[in-house]
N, C-alpha and C positions, 0 to 999 in steps of 0.2 A: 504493500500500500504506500505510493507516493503521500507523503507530508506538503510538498511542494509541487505543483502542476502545473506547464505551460500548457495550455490546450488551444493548437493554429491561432499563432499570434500572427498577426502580420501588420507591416508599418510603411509607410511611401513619403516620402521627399519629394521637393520639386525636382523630376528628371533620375530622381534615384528611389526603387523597392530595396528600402534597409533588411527589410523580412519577410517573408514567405512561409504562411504557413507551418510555424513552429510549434512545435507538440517535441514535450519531453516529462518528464517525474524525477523529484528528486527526491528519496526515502529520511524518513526522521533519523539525525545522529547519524549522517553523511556529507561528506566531504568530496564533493562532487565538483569536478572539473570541465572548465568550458574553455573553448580551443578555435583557434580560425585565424585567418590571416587580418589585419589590418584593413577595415572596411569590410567585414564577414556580417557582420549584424551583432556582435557581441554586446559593447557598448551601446545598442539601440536599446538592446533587450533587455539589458540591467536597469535604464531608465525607466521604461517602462513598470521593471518591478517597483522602484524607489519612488512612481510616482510621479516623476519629472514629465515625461512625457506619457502621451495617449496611445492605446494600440489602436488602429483602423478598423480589425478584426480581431476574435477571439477573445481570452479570459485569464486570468489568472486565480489560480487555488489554493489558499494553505490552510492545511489542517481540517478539509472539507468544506469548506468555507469559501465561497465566489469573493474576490475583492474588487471594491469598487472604489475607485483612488479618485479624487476631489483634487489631492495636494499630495506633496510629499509630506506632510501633515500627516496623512491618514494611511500615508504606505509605515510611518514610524510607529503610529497606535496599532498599528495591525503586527509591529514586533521586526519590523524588516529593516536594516540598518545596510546599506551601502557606501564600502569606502573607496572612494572612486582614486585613481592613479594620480588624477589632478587634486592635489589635497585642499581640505573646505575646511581651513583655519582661519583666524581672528589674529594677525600678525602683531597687534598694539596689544592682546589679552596676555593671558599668562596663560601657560598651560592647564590650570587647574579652571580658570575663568572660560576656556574653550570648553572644557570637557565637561564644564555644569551650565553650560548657554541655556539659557531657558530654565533653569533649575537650579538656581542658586538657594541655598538655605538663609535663610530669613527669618526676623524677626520682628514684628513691629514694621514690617518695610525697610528693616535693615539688614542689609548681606553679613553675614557671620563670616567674614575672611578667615578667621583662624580656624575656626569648626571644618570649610570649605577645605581649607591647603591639608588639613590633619587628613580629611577625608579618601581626597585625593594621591596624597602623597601615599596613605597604605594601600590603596587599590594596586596601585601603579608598583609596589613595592612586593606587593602580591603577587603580582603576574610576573615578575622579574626583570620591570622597565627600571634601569635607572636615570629617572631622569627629575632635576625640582622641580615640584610643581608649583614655585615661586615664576619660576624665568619665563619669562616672554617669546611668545612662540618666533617673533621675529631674532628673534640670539640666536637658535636651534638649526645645527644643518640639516639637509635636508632627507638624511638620515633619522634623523630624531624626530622630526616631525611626522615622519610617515608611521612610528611609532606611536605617538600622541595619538592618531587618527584611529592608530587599530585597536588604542585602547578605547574608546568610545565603546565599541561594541560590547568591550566586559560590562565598561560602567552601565550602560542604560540596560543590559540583561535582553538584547535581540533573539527571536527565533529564526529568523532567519538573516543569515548576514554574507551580503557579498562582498568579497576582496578582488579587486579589477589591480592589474599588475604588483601586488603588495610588497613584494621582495625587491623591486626594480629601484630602488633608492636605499638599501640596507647592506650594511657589513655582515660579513660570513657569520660573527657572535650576534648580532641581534637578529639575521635570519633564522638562526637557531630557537632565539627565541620566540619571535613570531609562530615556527613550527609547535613549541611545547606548547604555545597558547591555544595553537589549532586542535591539535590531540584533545585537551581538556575541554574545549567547548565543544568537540565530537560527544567527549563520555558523558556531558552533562544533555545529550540531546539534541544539540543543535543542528539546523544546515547550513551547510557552508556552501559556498559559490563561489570557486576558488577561478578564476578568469587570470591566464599567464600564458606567456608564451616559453617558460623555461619545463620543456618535455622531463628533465630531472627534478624537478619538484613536483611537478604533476601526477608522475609514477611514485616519488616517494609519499606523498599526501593522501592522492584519490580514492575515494573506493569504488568510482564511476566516472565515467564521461560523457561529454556531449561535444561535437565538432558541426562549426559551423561554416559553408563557404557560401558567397556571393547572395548572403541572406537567407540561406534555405537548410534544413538540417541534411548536414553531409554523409554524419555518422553518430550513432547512440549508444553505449558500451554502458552495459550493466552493473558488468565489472571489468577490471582489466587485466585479470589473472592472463589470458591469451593473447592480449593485444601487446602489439612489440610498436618502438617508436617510429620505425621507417612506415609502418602502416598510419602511425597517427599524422607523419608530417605528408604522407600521399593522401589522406581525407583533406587535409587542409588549404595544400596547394592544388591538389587532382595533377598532379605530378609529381614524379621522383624525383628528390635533390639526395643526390649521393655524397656529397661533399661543399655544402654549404661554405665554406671558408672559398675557398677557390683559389687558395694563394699558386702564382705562378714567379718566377725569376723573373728580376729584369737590370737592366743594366743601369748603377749609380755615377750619375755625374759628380760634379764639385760640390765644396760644403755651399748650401745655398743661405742655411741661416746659422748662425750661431750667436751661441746665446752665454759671457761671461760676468760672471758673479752676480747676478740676477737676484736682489733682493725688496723685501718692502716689508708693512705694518704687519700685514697674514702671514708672509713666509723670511722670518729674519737671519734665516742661515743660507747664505748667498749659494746660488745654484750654477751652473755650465755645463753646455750642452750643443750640438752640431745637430745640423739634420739636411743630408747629399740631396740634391736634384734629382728626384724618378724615388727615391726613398719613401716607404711608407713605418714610420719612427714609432713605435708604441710606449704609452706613458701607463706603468700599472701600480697600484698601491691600493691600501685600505681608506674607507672613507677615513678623511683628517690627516691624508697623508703630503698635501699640499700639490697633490697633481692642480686642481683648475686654479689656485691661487699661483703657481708660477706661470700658466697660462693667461692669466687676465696681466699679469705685467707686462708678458711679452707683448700683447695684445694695445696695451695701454689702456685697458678697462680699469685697474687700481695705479696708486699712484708709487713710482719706485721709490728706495729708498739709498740705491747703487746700480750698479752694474752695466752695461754698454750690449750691442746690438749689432752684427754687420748680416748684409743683406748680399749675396753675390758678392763677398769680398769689401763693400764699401758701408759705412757708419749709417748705422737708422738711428733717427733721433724720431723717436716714438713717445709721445708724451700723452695721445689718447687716443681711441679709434679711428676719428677722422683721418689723423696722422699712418696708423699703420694701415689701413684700408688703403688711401694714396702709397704708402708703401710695398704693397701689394702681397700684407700677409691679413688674413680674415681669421675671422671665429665664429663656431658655432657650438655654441652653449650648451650646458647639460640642461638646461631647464629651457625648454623651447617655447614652454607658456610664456614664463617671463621675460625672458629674455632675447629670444628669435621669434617668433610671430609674432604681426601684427595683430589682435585682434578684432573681429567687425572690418575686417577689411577684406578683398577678395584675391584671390590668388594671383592674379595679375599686379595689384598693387604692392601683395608681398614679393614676389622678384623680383619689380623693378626700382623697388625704393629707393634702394642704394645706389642704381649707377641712374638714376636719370638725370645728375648733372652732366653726364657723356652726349643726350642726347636730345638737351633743352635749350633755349634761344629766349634771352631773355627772359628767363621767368617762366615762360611757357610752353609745355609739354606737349611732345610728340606721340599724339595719342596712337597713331597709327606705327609707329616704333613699336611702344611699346604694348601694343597690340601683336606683335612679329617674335618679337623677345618673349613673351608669357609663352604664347602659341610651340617657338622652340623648343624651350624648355620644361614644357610639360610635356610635349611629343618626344625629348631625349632623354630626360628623365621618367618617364612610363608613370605618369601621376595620375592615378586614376581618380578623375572628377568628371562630371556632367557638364562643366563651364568652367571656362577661364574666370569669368564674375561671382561664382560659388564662392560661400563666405570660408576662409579658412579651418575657423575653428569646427566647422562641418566633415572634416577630413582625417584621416585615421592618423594615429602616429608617426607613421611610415611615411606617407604621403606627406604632411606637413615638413618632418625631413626633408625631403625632396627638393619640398620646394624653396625650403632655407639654403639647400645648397644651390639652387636654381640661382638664386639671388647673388650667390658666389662668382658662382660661373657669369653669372652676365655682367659683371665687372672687367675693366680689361686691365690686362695683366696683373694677375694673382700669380704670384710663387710661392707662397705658405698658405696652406690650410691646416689650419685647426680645427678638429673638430670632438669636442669632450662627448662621452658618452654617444657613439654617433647611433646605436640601433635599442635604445630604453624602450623597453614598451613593443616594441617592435617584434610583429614575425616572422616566422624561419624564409617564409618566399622575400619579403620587401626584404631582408638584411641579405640574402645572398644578394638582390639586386643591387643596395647602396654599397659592399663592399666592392662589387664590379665596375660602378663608377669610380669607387677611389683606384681602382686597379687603373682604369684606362687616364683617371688624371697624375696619377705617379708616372704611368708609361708616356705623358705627354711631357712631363720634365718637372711638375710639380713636386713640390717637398712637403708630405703630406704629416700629420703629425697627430693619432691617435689617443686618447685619451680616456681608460676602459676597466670599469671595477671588474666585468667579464674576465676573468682570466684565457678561458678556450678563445674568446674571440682574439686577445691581442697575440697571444701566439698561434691562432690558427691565420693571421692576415698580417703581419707586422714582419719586418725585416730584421730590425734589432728593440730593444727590450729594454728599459730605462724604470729601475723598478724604485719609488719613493716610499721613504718611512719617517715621520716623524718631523717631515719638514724637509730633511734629505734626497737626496739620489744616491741611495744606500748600492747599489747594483746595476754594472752595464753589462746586457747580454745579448750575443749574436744568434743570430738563426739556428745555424747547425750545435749550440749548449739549448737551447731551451731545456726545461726541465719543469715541470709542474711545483715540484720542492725544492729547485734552488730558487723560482722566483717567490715562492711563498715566505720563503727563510728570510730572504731578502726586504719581503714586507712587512713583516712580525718583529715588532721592538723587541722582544726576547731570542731570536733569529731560531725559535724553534717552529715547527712544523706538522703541529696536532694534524692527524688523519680527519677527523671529523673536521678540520677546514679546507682539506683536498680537495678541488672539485672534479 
C-alpha cells in the first residue's frame, strides 16, 4: 500500500509538457529515489507536491487522503516539507530565527530568544549538526546552510519530505550526516523523496525508484535489488554513456596564466600557480578549503591583499571583473543563482550581457546581433529551450550552465576560464555534454581551470590536480599519479585517509 500517490499528473508550459501523465507510489518508511536528466519533469513534480504550482491533470495522495493545495500553506498542514537545491533562507535571521519562521515562542507578544536559541541549539545538536544557532545565516557557507534547510524537516516533524539535490553543497563528514538523519526518519516512518543525480547515493539510500525522461515516467523500480546503474543512466538519457568523463590527450602550449603569491582577507596564506594553453587544471579540496576564495582574486571579484598576475607572459593588473573580463580571463560561479544568472531575464539577454559593448553604437543595441549570438549559442551549446525569450530561471541546471558559459564564449578573446563547480545539480547526459565543451575549448588553446568538491569528476577530466587544504595548495599532481588516496590525504588537515571518505 502506497502512503504516497502520484496518480497521471500532468503539467504544460508555454511551448513546453513538463509532465505527462505520471503515476507512481511511494510506500510508508521509504526512501525513494527520483532520477532524470535536467528538464525531465523532476523539479515540476516536487512543486506540485509542495504546493507551489498547479497540476493540469491528475491528483495527489497521502495516507489515503486526495490533496487539495490552495498554497504551499496547505501542502505544509498536510505534513509535506520540500527542501529545494535553491535554498529558502532569511540571510539577515539567524539560524535558529529561520528555522522557527512563523513559530517563534512567545509571550505576551514577546519572542522568548533564549527559550528559542536553547530550543534550537538541542535539536540541531541532536541530529548531529554542528552549527550556533546564534549566527546569521548570511556568515554560513554554503555548506552549512544547506544543513540548516535539512534541519527544518526534523524540527516541524514532516510526513513526507522531499530532498531535491541535498548533498550537492556538503562535505564528505556532513554528507554523512545528512545520510544518518535519513536512516532515522526512514525508522521513524517517514517518506523520503530523495531527487539526485549522484547514482552512489541513490543505491546507497533507496529502497525504490522512479526515472523520469522528457516528462513522462521512463522507469518505476520497486526495489533495486536487480537494477544495476548502466540500466538507471540508459532510462535516463535513453542512451548508453559508457564513459561519461570522456577525457582524451591533447597537446599543452605555454604557461598562459600564472598566478604568484596570490593572497587576500579569505585566503591569507599567499598561493602560486601556472595553468599551459589547451590545459584543463583541476582545483580539489574540502569545503573551507579556499578553492573559490583564491579564484575570486584571481578573478578580481574580492579585493587582494599581494600577489601579481601575468597573462601570456605579460602583467595583468586585475583589480575587479571589468578588469579581468577585458583581460580575457572569466568566471563562472559555484552559485549560479546568485551569482551567474540573471534573473527574470531571458536567455538571450543572459548571453549577451557581457559583450554587448563589442556590438553597440552609442548606447544602443544591436538587436539583430544579438538576436545571431543567442541563436548561436544555444544551437552550439544544445540548450534545450522553446525560445530564445524563455525566462531563465524556467531552465534546468544544466541548461542555465550552458548558457553562462554561452555568455563566455561570446566575448572575444577569453584565454582563462574558470569555472567552480561546473556540473552541481546536474545530470549524467548534460555533464558529459559540458565537459565536451571544455574539451573542445582547451583543444582551441584555452586555459581552462576547474574547480570540483567531485573528486571522480576532477580526475576523470583534469590534466593535472592542485589539491587545497586549509587555505593551502597542500599537493600538485599529474595525470599519470592520480590516486583517489593520495589526493584525499592531500585534502585532510590530519593527511589521513578514512575509507568511509573514499569515494
Amino acid at each position: 500500500m502506497s502512503f504516497l500517490e502520484f496518480s497521471h499528473i500532468s503539467k504544460s508550459y508555454p511551448g513546453v509538457q513538463a509532465l505527462s501523465d505520471v503515476s507512481f507510489g511511494v510506500a510508508k518508511g521509504a526512501v525513494h529515489g527520483l532520477m532524470g536528466e535536467n528538464g525531465a519533469g523532476k523539479s515540476t513534480l516536487i512543486r506540485i507536491l509542495s504546493g507551489d504550482q498547479h497540476s493540469d491533470t491528475g491528483e495527489i495522495n497521502i495516507d489515503g487522503q486526495v490533496q487539495k493545495y490552495a498554497s504551499t500553506r496547505d501542502a505544509f498542514h498536510a505534513g509535506v516539507i520540500v527542501i529545494h537545491q535553491e535554498l529558502q533562507l532569511v540571510p539577515e535571521l539567524t539560524v535558529a530565527e529561520n528555522l522557527r519562521l512563523g513559530r517563534f515562542p512567545a509571550n505576551a507578544g514577546v519572542i522568548q530568544a533564549r527559550q528559542m536559541f536553547a530550543e534550537v541549539g538541542e535539536k540541531l545538536k541532536s541530529a548531529g549538526i554542528d552549527i550556533d544557532p546564534r549566527r546569521k545565516v548570511k556568515t554560513l557557507s554554503i555548506g552549512e546552510r544547506q544543513m540548516v534547510e535539512i534541519a527544518k524537516a526534523i524540527m516541524l516533524d514532516a510526513r513526507v519530505i522531499a530532498l531535491d539535490e541535498p548533498t550537492s553543497s556538503l562535505s564528505s563528514r556532513e554528507s554523512e550526516i545528512l545520510f544518518a538523519l535519513i536512516e532515522r526518519l526512514r525508522a521513524e516512518g517517514k517518506v523520503i523523496l530523495y531527487i539526485s543525480h549522484r547514482l552512489d547515493e541513490v543505491f546507497r539510500l533507496c529502497d525504490s525508484l522512479t526515472v523520469l525522461r522528457d516528462g513522462k515516467l521512463a522507469a518505476h523500480h520497486p526495489s533495486l535489488k536487480d537494477v544495476t546503474r548502466e540500466q538507471v543512466v540508459a532510462e535516463m538519457v535513453g542512451r548508453e554513456i559508457s564513459n561519461v568523463w570522456g577525457w582524451r590527450p591533447r597537446e599543452l602550449g605555454k604557461v598562459r596564466l600564472k598566478v604568484e603569491d596570490m593572497s587576500g582577507e579569505k585566503l591569507p596564506v599567499p598561493a602560486s600557480f601556472e595553468a599551459h594553453a589547451g590545459e584543463i587544471l583541476g582545483f580539489f579540496g574540502l569545503i573551507g578549503a579556499g578553492r573559490s576564495e583564491l579564484m575570486r582574486l584571481v578573478y578580481g571579484a574580492d579585493a587582494r591583499r599581494g600577489g601579481s598576475m601575468t597573462i601570456d607572459g605579460e602583467r595583468a593588473e586585475i583589480a575587479d571583473p571589468r578588469q579581468a573580463i577585458r583581460a580575457g580571463v572569466v568566471l563562472c560561479s559555484e552559485d549560479r543563482k546568485h551569482d551567474g544568472i540573471v534573473q527574470g531575464r531571458s536567455l538571450e539577454e543572459n548571453i549577451n550581457i557581457s559583450s554587448r559593448r563589442h556590438h553597440s553604437r552609442f548606447g544602443i543595441l544591436d538587436l539583430r546581433k544579438e538576436v545571431e549570438i543567442a541563436e548561436t549559442f544555444i544551437k552550439k551549446l544544445k540548450v534545450r529551450t522553446p525560445s530564445r525569450k524563455q525566462d531563465i530561471v524556467n531552465l534546468s541546471g544544466g541548461n542555465q550552465q550552458k548558457v553562462i558559459l554561452g555568455r563566455w564564449l561570446s566575448e572575444q578573446g577569453v584565454r582563462v576560464l574558470i569555472i567552480d563547480e561546473p556540473t552541481r545539480g546536474i545530470d549524467v547526459g548534460a555533464k558529459s555534454e559540458i565537459y565536451e565543451i571544455l574539451y573542445r575549448l582547451a583543444e582551441d588553446g584555452m586555459a581552462i581551470v576547474v574547480v570540483s568538491s567531485e573528486l571522480p569528476e576532477v580526475m576523470g577530466i583534469c590534466d593535472r590536480i592542485l589539491v587545497m587544504c586549509g587555505g593551502r595548495i597542500s599537493a600538485h599532481i599529474d595525470r599519470e599519479q592520480f590516486s583517489e588516496r593520495a589526493i584525499l590525504a592531500a585534502a585532510l588537515p590530519d593527511k589521513k585517509t578514512p575509507d568511509a571518505i573514499a569515494s
